[in-house]
Backbone as CSV, one residue per row, in Angstrom:
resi,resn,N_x,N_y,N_z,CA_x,CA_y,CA_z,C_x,C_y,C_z
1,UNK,-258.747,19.813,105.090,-257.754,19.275,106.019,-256.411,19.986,105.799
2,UNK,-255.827,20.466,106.771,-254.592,21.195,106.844,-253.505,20.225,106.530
3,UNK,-252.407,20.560,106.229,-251.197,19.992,106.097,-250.793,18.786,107.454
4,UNK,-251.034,20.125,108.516,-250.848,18.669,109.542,-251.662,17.796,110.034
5,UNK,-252.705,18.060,109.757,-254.062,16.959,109.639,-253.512,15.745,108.729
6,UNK,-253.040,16.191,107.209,-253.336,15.074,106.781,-251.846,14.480,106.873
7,UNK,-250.591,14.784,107.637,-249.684,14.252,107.886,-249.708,13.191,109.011
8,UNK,-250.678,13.368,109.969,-251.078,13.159,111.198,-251.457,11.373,110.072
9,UNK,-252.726,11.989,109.136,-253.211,10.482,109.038,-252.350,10.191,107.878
10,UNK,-251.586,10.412,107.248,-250.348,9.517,106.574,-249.308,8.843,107.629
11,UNK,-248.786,9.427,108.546,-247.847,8.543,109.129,-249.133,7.775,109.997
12,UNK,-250.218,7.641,110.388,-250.540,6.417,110.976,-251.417,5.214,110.146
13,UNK,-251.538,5.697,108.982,-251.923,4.920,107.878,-250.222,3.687,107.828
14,UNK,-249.274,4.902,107.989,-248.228,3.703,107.694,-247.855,3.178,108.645
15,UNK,-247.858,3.767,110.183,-247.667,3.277,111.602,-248.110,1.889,111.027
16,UNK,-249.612,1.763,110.625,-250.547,0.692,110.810,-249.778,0.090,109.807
17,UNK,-249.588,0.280,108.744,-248.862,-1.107,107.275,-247.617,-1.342,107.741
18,UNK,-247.259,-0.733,108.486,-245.810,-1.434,108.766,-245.864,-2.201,109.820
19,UNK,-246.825,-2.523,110.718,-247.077,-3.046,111.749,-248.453,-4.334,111.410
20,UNK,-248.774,-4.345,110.470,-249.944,-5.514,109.623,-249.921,-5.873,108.624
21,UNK,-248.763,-5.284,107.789,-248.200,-5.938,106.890,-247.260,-7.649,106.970
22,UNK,-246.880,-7.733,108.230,-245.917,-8.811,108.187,-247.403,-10.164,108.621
23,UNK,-248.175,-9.584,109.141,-249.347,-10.120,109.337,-249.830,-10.843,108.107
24,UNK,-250.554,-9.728,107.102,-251.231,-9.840,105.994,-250.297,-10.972,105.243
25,UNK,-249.185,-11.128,105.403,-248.398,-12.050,104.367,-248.078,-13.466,105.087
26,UNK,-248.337,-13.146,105.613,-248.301,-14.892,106.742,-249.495,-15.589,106.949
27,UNK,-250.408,-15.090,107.560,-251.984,-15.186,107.728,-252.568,-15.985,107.074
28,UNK,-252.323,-15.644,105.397,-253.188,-16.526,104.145,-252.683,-17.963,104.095
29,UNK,-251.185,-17.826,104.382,-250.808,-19.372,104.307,-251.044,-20.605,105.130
30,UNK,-252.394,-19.873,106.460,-252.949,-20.610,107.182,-253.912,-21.897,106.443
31,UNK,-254.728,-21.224,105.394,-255.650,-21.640,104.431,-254.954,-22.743,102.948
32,UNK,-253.962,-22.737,103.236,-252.881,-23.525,101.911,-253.406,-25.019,101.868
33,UNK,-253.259,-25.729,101.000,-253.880,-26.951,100.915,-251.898,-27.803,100.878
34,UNK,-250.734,-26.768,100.632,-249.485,-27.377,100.990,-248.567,-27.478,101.954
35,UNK,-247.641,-28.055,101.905,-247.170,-28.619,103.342,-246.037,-27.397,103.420
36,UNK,-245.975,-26.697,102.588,-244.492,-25.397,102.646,-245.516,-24.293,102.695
37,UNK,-244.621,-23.502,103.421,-245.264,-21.887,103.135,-244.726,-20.936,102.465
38,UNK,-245.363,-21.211,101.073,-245.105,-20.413,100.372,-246.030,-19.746,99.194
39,UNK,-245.497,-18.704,98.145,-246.828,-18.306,97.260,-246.267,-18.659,96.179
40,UNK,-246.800,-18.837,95.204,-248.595,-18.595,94.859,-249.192,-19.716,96.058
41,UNK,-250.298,-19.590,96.338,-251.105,-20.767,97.181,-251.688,-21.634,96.128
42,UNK,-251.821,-22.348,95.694,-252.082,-23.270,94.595,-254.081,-23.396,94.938
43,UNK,-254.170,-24.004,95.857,-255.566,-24.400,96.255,-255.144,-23.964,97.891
44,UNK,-256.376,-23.873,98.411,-256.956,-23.700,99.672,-257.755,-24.549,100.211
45,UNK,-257.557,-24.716,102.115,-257.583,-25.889,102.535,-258.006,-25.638,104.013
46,UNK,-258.880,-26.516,104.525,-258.272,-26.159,106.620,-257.766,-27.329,106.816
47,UNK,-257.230,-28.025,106.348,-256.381,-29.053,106.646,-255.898,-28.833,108.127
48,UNK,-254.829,-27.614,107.779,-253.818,-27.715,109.465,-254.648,-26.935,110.072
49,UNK,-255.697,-26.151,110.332,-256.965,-26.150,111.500,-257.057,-27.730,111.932
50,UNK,-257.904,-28.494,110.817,-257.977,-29.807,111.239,-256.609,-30.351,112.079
51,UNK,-255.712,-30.789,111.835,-254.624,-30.720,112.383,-254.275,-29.836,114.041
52,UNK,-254.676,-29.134,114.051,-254.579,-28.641,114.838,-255.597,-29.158,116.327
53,UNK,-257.068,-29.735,115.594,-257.542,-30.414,116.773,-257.048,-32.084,117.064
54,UNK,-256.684,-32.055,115.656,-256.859,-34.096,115.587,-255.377,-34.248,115.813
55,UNK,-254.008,-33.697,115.660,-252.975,-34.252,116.192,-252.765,-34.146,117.690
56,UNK,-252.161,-35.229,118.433,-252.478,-35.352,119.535,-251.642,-33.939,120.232
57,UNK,-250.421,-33.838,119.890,-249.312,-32.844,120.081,-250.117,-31.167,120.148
58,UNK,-250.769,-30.856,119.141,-250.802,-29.475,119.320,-252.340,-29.658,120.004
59,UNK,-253.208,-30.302,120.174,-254.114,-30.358,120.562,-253.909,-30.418,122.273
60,UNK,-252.803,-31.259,122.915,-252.453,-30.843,123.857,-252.091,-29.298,124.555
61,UNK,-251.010,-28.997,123.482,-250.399,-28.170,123.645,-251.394,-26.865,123.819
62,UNK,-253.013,-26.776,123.246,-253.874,-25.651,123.308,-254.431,-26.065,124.827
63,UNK,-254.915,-27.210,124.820,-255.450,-27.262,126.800,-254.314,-26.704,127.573
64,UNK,-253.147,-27.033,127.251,-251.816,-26.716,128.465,-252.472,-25.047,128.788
65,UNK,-252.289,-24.449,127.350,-252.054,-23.096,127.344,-253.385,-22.684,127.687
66,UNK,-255.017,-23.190,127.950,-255.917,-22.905,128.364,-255.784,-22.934,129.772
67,UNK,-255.419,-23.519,130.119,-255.342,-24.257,131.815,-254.533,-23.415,132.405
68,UNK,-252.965,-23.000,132.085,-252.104,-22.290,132.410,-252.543,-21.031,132.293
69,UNK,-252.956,-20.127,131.411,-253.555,-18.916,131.132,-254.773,-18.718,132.181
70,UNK,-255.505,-19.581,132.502,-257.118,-19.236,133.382,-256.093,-19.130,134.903
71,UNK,-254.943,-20.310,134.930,-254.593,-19.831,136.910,-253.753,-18.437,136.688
72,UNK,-253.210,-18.733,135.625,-252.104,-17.487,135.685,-253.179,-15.561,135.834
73,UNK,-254.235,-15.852,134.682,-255.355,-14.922,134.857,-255.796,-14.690,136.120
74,UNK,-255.900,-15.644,136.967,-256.536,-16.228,138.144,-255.830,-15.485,139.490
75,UNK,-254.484,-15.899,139.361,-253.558,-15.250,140.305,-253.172,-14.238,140.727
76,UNK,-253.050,-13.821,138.718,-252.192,-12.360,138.790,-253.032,-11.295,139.025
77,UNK,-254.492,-11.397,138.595,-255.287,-10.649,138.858,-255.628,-10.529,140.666
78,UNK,-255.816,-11.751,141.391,-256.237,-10.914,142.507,-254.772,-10.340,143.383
79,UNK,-253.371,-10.954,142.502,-252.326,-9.890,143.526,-252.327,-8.963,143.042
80,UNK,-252.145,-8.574,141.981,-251.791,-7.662,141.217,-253.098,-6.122,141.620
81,UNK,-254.416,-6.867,141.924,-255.287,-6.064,142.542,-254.737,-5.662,143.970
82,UNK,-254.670,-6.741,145.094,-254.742,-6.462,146.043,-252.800,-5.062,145.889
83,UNK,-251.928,-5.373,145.457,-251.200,-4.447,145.100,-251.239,-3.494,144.712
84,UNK,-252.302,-2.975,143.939,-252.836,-1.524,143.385,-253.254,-0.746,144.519
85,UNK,-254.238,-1.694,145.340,-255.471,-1.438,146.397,-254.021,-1.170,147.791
86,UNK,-253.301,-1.929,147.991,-252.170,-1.665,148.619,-251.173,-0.344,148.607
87,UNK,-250.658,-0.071,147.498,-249.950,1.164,146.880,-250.931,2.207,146.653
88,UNK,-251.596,2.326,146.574,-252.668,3.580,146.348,-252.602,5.102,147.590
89,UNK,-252.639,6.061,146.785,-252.402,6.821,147.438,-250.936,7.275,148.471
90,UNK,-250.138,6.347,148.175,-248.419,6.333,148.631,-247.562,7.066,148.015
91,UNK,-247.790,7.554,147.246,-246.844,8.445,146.198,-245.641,8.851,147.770
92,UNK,-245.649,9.633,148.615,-244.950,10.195,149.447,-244.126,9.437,149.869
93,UNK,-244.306,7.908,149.831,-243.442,7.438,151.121,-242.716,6.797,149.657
94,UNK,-241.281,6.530,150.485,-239.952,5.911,149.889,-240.003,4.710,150.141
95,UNK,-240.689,3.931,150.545,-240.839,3.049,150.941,-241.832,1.995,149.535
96,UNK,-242.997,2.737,149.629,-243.964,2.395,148.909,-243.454,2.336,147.401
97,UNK,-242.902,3.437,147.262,-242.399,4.002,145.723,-241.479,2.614,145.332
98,UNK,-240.516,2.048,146.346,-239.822,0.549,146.359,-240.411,-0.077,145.615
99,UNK,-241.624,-0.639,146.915,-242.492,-1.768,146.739,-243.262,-1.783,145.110
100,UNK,-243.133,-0.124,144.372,-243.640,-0.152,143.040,-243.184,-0.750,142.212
101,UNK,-242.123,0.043,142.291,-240.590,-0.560,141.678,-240.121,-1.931,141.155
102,UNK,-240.515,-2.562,142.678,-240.284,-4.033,142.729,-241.582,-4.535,141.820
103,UNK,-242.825,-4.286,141.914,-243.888,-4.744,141.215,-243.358,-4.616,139.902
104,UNK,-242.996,-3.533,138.710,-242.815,-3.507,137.663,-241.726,-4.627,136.950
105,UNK,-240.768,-4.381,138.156,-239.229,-5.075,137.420,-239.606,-6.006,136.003
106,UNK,-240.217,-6.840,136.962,-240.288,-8.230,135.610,-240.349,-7.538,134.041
107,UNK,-241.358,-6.661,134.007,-241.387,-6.093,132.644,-239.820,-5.334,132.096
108,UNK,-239.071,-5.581,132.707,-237.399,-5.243,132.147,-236.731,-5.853,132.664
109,UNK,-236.614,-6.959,133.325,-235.371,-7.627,133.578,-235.997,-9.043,132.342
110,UNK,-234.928,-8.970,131.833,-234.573,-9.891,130.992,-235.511,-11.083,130.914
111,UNK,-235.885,-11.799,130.277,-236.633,-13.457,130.286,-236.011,-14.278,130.662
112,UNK,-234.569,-14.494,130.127,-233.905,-15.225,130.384,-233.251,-15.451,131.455
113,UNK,-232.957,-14.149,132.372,-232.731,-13.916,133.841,-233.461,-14.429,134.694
114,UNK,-235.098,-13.962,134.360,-235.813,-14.850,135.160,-236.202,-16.017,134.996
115,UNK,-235.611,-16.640,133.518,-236.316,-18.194,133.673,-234.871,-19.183,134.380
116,UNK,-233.722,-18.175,134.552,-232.589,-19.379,135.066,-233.147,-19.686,136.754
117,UNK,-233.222,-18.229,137.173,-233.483,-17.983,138.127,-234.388,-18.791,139.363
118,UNK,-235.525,-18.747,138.162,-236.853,-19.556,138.420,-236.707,-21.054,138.455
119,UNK,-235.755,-21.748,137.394,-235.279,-22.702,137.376,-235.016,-23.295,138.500
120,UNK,-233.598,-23.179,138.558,-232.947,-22.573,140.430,-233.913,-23.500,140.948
121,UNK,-234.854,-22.179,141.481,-235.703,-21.800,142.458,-236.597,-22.865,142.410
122,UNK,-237.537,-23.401,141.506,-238.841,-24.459,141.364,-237.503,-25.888,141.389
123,UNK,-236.520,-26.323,140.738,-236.116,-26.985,140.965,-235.411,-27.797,142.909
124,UNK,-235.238,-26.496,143.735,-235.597,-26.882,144.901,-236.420,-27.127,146.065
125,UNK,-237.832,-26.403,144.999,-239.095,-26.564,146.018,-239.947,-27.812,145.337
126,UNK,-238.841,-28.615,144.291,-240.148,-29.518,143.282,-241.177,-28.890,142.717
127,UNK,-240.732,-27.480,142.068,-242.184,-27.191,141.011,-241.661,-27.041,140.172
128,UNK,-240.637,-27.766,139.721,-239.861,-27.796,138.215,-241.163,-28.745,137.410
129,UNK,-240.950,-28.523,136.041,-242.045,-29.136,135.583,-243.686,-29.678,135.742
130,UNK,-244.227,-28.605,136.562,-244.994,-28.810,136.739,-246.506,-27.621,136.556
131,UNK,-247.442,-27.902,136.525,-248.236,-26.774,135.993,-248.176,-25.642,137.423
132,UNK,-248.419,-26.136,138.194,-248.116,-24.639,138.854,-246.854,-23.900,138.652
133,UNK,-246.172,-24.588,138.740,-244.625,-23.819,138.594,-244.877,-23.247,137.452
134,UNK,-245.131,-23.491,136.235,-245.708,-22.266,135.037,-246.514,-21.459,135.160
135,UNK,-247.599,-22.075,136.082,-248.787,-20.866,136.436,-247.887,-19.798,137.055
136,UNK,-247.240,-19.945,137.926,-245.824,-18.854,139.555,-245.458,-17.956,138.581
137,UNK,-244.663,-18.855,137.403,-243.769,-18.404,136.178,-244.521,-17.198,135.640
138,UNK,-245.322,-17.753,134.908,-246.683,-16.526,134.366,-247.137,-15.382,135.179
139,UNK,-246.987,-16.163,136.156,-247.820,-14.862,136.803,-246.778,-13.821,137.757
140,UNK,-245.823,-14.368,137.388,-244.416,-13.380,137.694,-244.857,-12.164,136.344
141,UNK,-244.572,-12.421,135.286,-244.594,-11.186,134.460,-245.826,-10.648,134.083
142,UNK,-246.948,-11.294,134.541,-248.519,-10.971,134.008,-248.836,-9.685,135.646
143,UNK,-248.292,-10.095,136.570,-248.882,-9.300,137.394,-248.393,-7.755,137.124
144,UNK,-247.376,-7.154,136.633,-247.527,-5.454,136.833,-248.356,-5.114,135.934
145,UNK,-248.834,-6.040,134.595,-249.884,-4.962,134.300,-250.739,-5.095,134.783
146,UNK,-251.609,-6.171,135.623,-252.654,-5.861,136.271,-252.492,-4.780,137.495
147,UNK,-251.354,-4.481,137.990,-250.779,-3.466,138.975,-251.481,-2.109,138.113
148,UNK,-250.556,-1.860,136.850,-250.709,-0.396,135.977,-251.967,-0.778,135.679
149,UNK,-252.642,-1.234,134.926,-254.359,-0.909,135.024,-254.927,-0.625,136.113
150,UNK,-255.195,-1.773,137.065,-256.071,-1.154,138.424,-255.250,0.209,139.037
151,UNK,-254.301,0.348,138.785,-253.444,1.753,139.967,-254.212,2.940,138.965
152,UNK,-254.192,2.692,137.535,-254.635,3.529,136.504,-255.829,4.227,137.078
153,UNK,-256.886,3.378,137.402,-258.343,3.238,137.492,-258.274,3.827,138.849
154,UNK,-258.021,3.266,139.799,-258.126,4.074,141.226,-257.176,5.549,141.434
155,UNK,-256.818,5.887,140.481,-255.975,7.169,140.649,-257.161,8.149,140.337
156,UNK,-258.374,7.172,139.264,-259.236,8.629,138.754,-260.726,8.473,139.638
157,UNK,-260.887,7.393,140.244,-261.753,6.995,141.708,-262.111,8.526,142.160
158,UNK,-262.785,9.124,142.937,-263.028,10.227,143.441,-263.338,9.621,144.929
159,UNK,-262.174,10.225,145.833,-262.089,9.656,147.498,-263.527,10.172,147.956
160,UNK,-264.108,11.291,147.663,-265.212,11.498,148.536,-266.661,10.393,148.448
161,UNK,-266.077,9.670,147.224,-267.485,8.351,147.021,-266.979,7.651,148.262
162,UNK,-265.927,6.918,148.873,-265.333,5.918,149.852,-265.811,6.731,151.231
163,UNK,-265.367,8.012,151.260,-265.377,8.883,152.569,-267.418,8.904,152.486
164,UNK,-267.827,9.162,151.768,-269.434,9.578,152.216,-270.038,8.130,152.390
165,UNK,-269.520,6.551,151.718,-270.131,5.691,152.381,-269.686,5.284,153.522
166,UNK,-268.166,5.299,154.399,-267.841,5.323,155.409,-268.728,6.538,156.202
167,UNK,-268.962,7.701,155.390,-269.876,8.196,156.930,-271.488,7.774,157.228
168,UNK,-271.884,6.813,156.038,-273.038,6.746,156.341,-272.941,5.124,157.252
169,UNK,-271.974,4.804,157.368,-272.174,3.636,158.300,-271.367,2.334,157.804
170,UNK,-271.041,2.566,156.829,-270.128,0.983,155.878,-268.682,1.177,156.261
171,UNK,-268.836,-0.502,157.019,-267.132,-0.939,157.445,-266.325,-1.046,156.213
172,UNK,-265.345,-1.091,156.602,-264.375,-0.819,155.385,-264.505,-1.847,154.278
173,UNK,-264.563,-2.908,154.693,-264.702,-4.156,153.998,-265.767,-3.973,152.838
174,UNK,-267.010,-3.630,153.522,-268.062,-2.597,152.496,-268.186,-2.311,151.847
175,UNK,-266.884,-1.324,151.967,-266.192,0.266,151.133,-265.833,-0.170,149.719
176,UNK,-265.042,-1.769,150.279,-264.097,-1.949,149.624,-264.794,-3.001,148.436
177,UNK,-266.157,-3.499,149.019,-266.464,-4.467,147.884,-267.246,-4.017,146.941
178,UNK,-268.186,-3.054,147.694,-269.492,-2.433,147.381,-269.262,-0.612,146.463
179,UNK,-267.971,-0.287,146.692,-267.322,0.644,146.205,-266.347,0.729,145.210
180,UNK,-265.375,0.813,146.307,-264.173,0.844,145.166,-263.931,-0.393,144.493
181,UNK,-264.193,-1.564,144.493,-263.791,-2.569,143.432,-264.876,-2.404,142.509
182,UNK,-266.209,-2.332,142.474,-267.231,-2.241,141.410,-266.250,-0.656,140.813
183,UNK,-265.907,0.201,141.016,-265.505,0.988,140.124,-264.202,0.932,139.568
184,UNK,-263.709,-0.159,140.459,-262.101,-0.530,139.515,-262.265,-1.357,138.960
185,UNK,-263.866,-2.012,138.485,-263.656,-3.013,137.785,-263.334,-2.897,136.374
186,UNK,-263.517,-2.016,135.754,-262.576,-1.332,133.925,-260.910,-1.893,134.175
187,UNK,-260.762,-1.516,135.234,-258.784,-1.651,135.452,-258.198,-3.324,135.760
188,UNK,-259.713,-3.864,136.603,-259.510,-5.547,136.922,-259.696,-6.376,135.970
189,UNK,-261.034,-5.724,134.856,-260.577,-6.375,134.016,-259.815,-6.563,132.683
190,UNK,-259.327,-5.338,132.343,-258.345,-5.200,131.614,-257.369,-5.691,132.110
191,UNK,-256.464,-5.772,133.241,-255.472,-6.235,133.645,-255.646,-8.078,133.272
192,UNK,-256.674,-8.621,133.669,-257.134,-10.331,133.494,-256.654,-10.624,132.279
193,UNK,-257.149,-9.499,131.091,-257.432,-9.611,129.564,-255.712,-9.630,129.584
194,UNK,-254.787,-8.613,129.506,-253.498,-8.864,129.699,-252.922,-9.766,130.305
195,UNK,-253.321,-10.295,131.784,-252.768,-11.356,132.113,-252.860,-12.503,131.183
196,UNK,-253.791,-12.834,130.564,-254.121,-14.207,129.812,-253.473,-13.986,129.066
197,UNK,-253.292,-13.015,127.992,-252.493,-12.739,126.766,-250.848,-12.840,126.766
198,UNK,-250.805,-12.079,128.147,-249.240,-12.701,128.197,-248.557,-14.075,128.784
199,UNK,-249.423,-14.770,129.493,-249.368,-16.035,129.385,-249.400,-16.935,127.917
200,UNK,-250.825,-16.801,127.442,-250.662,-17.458,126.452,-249.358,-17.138,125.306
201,UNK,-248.912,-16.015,125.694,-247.778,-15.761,124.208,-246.112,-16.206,125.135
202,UNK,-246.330,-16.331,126.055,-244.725,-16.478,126.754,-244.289,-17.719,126.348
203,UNK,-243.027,-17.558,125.957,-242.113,-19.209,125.320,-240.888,-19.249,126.240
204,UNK,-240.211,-18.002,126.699,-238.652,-18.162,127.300,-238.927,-18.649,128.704
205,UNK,-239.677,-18.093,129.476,-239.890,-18.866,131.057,-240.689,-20.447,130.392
206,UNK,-240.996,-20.381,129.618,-241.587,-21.776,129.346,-240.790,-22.631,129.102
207,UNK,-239.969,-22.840,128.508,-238.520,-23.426,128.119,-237.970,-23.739,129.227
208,UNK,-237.739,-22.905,130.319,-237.370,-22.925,131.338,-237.718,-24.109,132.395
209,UNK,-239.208,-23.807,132.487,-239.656,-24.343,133.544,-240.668,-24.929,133.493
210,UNK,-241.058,-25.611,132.335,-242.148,-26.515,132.012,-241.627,-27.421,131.424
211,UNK,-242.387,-28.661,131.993,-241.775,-30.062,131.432,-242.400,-30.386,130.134
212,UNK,-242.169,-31.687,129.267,-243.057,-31.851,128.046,-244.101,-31.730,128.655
213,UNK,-244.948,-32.041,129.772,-246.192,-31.975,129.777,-247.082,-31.261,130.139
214,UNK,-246.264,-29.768,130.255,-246.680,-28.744,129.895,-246.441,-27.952,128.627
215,UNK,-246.173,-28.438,127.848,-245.919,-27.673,126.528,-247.399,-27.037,126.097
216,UNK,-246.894,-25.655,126.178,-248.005,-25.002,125.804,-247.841,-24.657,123.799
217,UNK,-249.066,-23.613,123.830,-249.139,-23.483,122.117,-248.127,-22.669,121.824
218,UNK,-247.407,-21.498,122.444,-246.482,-20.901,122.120,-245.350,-21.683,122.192
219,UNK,-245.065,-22.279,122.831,-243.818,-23.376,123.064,-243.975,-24.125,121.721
220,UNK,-244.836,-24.852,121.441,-245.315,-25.947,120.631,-244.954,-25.221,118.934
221,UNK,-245.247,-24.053,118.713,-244.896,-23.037,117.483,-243.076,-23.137,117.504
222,UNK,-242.769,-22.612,118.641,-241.180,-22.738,118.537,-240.737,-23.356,118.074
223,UNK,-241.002,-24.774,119.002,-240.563,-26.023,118.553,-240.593,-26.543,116.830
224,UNK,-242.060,-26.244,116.758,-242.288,-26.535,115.252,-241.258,-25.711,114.257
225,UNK,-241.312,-24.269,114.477,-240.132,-23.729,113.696,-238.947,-24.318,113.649
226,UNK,-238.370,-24.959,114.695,-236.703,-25.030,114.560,-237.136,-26.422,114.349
227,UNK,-237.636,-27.174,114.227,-237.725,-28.424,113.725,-238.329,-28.972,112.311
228,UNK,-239.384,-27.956,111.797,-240.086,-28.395,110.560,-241.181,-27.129,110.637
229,UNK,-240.728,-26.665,109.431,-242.109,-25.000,109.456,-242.937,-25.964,108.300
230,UNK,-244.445,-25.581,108.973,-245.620,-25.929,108.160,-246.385,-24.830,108.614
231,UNK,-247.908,-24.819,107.350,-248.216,-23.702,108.036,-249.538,-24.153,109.260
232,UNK,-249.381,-24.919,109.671,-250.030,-25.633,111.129,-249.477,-24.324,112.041
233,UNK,-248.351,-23.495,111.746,-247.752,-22.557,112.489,-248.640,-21.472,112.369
234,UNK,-248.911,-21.070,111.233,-250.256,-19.851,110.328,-251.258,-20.153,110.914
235,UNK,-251.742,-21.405,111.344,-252.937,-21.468,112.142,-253.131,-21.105,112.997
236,UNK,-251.875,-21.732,113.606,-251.938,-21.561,115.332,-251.991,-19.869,115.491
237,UNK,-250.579,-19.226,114.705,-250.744,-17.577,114.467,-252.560,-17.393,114.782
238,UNK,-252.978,-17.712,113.605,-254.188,-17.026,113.566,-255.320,-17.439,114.478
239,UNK,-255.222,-18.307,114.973,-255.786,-18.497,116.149,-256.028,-17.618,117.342
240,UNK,-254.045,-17.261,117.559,-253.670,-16.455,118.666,-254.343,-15.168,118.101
241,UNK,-254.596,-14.597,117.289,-254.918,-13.159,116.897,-256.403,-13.155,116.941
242,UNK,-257.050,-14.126,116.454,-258.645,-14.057,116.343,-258.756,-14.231,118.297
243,UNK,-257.908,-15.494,118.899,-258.064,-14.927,120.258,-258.006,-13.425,120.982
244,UNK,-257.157,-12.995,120.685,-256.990,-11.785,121.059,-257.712,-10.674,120.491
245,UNK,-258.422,-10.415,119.480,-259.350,-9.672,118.806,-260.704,-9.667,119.500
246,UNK,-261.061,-11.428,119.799,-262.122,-11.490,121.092,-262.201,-10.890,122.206
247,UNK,-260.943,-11.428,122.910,-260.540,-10.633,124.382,-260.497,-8.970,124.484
248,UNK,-260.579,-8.165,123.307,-260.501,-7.022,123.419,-261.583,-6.764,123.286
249,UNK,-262.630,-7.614,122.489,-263.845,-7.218,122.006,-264.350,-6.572,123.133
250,UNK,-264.710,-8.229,123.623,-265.097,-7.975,124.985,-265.306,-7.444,126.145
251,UNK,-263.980,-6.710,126.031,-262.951,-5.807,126.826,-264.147,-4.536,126.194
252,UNK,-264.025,-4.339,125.579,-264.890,-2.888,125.273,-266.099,-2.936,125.573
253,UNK,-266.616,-4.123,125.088,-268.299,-4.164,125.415,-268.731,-3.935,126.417
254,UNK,-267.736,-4.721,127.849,-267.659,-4.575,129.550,-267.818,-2.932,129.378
255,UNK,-267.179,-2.257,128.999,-266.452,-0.954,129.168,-267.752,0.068,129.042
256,UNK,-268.482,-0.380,127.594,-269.391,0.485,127.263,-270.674,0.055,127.785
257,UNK,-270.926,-1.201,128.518,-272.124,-1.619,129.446,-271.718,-1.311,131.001
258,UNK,-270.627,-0.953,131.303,-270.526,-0.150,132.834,-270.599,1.164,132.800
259,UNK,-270.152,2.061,131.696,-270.243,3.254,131.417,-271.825,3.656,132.229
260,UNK,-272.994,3.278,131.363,-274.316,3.679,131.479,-274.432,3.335,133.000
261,UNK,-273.977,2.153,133.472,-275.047,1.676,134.840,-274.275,2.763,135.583
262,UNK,-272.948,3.396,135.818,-272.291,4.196,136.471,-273.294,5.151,136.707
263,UNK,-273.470,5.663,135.042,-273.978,6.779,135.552,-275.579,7.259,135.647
264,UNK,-276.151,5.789,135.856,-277.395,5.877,136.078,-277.368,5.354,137.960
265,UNK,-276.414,5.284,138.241,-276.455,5.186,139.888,-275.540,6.461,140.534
């Protein structure tokens, strides 16, 4: 291995410890049999797992964030599709390039901008506190990445598959179910997998615009911090990560079981 070979894998050996290190030291204190988080761990425990189903509070707080995450998944995915499927192929017009524009924003304008905003806004249509108004909320910032995945995926589409089943006789509608969405499906569903994830982790539009009885699990962690840290917090952490370790799993498995059927049709 050359010099820059093995520089290559020293800085991402440390990319990675500096980025799973703050992990590795939080994580264990999920398992503590004490009410502080701290080390040595004396004995080990699932106490606050238990806790986590049997108090009424955070046990809520995981349905909120199930329920909210599946519409927000739900939503953002088919605009965020029909927006890809919309913008596609527009690069030229000034117009379109806008309408991109406008799709991304959320991912840089501020949280807090949009949760006053939103406030405002659900407070005069009555969806202040209420689960849709968090689902709207969510799926304000969950939709551009389902935009950048599916736009991803149909950029590498090859037009002459759409053009040769339009000449053999398929209305567009056809085209569109029987074609190009079975091959954007890598980009639809990666975008879903992101939508859920950033639902489930959002706290500042939540604050905003969810009543107690939407308190979701990220909300519910906050709260717990500025009020009383236990490690019921380490759980919930590790919860969110073993969730998300799934969702990617998954995410690949889709990936490497469409691969073959592709290219056996």
């Amino acid at each position: 291995m050359n010099v820059l070979g093995f520089s290559k894998v020293v800085f991402g050996l440390a990319a990675m410890l500096f980025l799973l290190a703050p992990l590795a030291a939080i994580l264990p204190l999920a398992f503590t049999d004490s009410v502080f988080l701290n080390y040595p761990i004396a004995s080990y425990s699932t106490r606050w797992f238990n806790e986590l189903v049997t108090a009424d509070v955070w046990r809520r707080s995981i349905i909120n964030s199930l329920i909210i995450g599946f519409g927000t998944t739900v939503l953002a995915t088919v605009l965020g599709t029909l927006a890809a499927l919309g913008l596609r192929r527009q690069e030229a017009s000034w117009l379109f390039a806008f309408a991109r524009t406008a799709f991304l924003l959320p991912m840089v304008v501020p949280a807090v901008v949009l949760g006053v905003g939103m406030q405002l806004m659900f407070a005069r249509y009555n969806l202040a506190n209420s689960y849709l108004g968090v689902i709207i909320a969510h799926t304000v910032i969950a939709v551009p990445f389902v935009v950048i995945n599916v736009s991803a995926v149909l950029q590498a589409i090859e037009p002459r598959l759409e053009q040769a089943a339009a000449s053999l006789g398929a209305a567009p509608p056809t085209v569109l179910a029987r074609v190009t969405l079975p091959l954007a499906a890598p980009g639809i569903i990666s975008g879903a997998v992101f939508a859920f994830a950033t639902s489930l982790d959002e706290v500042v539009l939540t604050l905003f615009v969810a009543g107690p009885n939407q308190r979701t699990l990220a909300r519910q962690m906050f709260s717990s911090i500025r009020e009383n840290i236990s490690p019921s917090i380490a759980a919930a952490a590790l919860i969110f990560i073993l969730g998300t370790i799934a969702a990617a799993t998954v995410l690949n498995v889709l990936r490497r079981y469409r691969k073959p059927a592709r290219a056996v049709s």
